[in-house]
N, C-alpha and C positions, 0 to 999 in steps of 0.2 A: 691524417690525425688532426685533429677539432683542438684547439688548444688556447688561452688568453679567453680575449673577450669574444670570442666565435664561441667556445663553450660556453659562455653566459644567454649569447643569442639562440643558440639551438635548445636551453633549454626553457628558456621564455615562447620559442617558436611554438616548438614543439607541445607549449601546454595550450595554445590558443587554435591550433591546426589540427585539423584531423589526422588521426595515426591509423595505424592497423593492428592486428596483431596477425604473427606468425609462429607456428609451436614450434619448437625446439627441433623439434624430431623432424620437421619440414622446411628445406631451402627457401631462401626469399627468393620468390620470381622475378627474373629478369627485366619481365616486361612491367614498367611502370604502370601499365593499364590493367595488367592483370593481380596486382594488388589492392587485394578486398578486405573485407570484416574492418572496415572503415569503425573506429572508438574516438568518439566525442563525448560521451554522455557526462562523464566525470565531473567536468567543471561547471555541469548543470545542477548536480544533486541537492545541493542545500536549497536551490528555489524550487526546482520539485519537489523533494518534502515538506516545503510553505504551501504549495498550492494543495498537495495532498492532504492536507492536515485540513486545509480549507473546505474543500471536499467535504471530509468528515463531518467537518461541525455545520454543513446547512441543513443537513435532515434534523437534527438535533436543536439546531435555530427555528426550525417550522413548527416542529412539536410544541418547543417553548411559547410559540407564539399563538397556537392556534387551539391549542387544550383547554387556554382559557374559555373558550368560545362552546365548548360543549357546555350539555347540562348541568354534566357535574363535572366538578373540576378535578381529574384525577389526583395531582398533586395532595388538593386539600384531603381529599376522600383517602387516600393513604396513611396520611401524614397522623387524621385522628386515629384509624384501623392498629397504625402503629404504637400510640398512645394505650390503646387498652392491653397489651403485654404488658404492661406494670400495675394493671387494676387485678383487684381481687374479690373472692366471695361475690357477694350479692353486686357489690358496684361493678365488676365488670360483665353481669350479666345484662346489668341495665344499659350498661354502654352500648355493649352489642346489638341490642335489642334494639336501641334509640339512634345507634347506628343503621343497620337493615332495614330500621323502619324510614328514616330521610333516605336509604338511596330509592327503595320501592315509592313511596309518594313525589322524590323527586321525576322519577321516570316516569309514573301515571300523568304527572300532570305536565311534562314536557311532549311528552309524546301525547296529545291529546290538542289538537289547538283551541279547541272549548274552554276547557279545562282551565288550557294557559291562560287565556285573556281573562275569564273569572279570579284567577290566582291573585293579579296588580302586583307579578312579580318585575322587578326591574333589570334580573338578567338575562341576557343575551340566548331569546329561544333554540336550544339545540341545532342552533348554523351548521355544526360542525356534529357529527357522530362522531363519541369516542372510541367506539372500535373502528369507525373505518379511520379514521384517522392515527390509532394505534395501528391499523393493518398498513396503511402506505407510508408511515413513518419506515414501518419494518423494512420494506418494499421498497423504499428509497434506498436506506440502507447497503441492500442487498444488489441493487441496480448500480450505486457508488463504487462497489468492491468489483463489478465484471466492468465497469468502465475503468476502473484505477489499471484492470490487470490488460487491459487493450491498451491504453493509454502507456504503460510501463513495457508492454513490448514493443512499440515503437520507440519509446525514448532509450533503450537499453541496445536499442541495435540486433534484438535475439529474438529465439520464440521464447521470452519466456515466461507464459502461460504453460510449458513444457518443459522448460529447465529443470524441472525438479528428477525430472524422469532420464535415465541416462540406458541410453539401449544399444548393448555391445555382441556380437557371436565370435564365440572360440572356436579356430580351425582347430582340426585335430583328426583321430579316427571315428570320434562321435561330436559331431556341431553340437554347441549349445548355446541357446539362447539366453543371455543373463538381462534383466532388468532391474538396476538399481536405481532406489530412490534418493537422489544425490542430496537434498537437506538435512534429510536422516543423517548421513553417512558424515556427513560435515558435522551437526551437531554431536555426534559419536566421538570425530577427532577433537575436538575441543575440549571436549568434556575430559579425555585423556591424556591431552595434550599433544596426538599427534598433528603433525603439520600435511593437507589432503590435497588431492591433486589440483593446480588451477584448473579452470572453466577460460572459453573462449568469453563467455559473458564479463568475470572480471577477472582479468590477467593483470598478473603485478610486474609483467615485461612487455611492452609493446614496440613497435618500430616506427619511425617517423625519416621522412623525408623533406628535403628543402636544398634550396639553388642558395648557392654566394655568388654576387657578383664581383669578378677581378676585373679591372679594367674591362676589354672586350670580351670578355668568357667569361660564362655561368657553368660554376661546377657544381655538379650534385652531389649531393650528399645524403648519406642513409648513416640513421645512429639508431640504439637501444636505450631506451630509458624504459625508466621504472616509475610506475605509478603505486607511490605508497597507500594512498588514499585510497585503492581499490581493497584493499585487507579489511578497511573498515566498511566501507560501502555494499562489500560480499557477506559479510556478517550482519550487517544492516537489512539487507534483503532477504536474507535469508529469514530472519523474526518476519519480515512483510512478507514473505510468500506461507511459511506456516500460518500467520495470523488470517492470512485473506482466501484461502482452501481451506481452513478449518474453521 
């Protein structure tokens, strides 16, 4: 029995030290070697979500940055397109018209280098294609979300890039194969209020180990704590794994 200011020390240890977790349903191994599924991650998560957020906004910082540089600058080129939903009759056909007509003579005389140097225009010759630059913005993107989901099974200690998937067979006098999709099923329980199985991923009971030193003898010690912060971090993930597969 852990008791006084030893209970204070094991649960400061215990949040800085690696733990494990073991299910209920399965004995802790005797062998201190042979206890696995080492959970650290926890007390990483809020700067992982700073750098992940980081992530995000560089494709969006390059775009911002390099759009300018095409011929036409899509921002502006929207910005009047949107403008003519409030024209009417005759004025908004001349918009449009006087619209269609600067992106076609923009593009003839961008993409012409004759052309351009006749022009004495002072913007920046189509450095940049706006579609291919809208195409590898997307591309960035899309590159971000499989390196976030490599990046998060390592930091998660799991597979999961396959977490979502939970794949069981019922003995009986006809095996059956069940595969459920465990996000699903979670945002199911929530929605109705029930309370769903933990996951090895975030367990809200894990087990921790650690020596006190008495005089000449180190005794060891094994306790059960509870990580609340998993309740939230499994809901948290969960929005991130439907958001980054859909």
């Amino acid at each position: 029995m852990i008791t006084g200011g030893w209970e204070k020390y094991a649960e400061d240890y215990c949040f800085i030290a690696n733990s494990y977790y073991v299910p209920f349903e399965e004995e802790i191994p005797v062998d201190v070697d042979h206890r696995k599924d080492h959970i650290s991650y926890y007390r990483w998560v809020p700067i992982m979500l700073a750098l992940q957020a980081i992530m995000f906004f560089i494709p969006n910082w390059i775009w911002n940055m390099l759009h300018k540089q095409t011929a036409i600058n899509p921002k502006s080129f929207l910005s009047e397109a949107e403008k003519i939903k409030f024209a009417v009759g005759e004025k908004r056909e001349q918009e449009i018209k006087s619209l269609a007509n600067y992106f076609m003579d923009t593009v003839a005389v961008f993409g012409n280098p004759a052309e351009y140097r006749r022009s004495n225009r002072t913007a920046p010759r189509s450095g940049y294609n706006a579609l291919w630059l809208y195409l590898l913005t997307k591309a960035a993107y899309v590159a971000n979300i499989c390196l976030q989901l490599v990046i998060l099974n390592h930091f998660l200690g799991e597979n999961y890039m396959r977490w979502g998937f939970e794949v069981s067979v019922l003995q009986g006098p006809q095996m059956r194969l069940i595969v459920r999709f465990v996000p699903l099923q979670m945002a199911s329980n929530i929605v109705h209020g029930h309370e769903w199985k933990e996951t090895s991923v975030f367990p809200r009971v894990i087990m921790c180990d650690f020596q006190i030193r008495r005089l000449a003898n180190l005794q060891r010690h094994t306790v059960q704590c509870v990580i609340m912060m998993n309740m939230i971090n499994e809901k948290l993930y969960l929005f991130l794994y439907f958001w980054y597969v859909n």
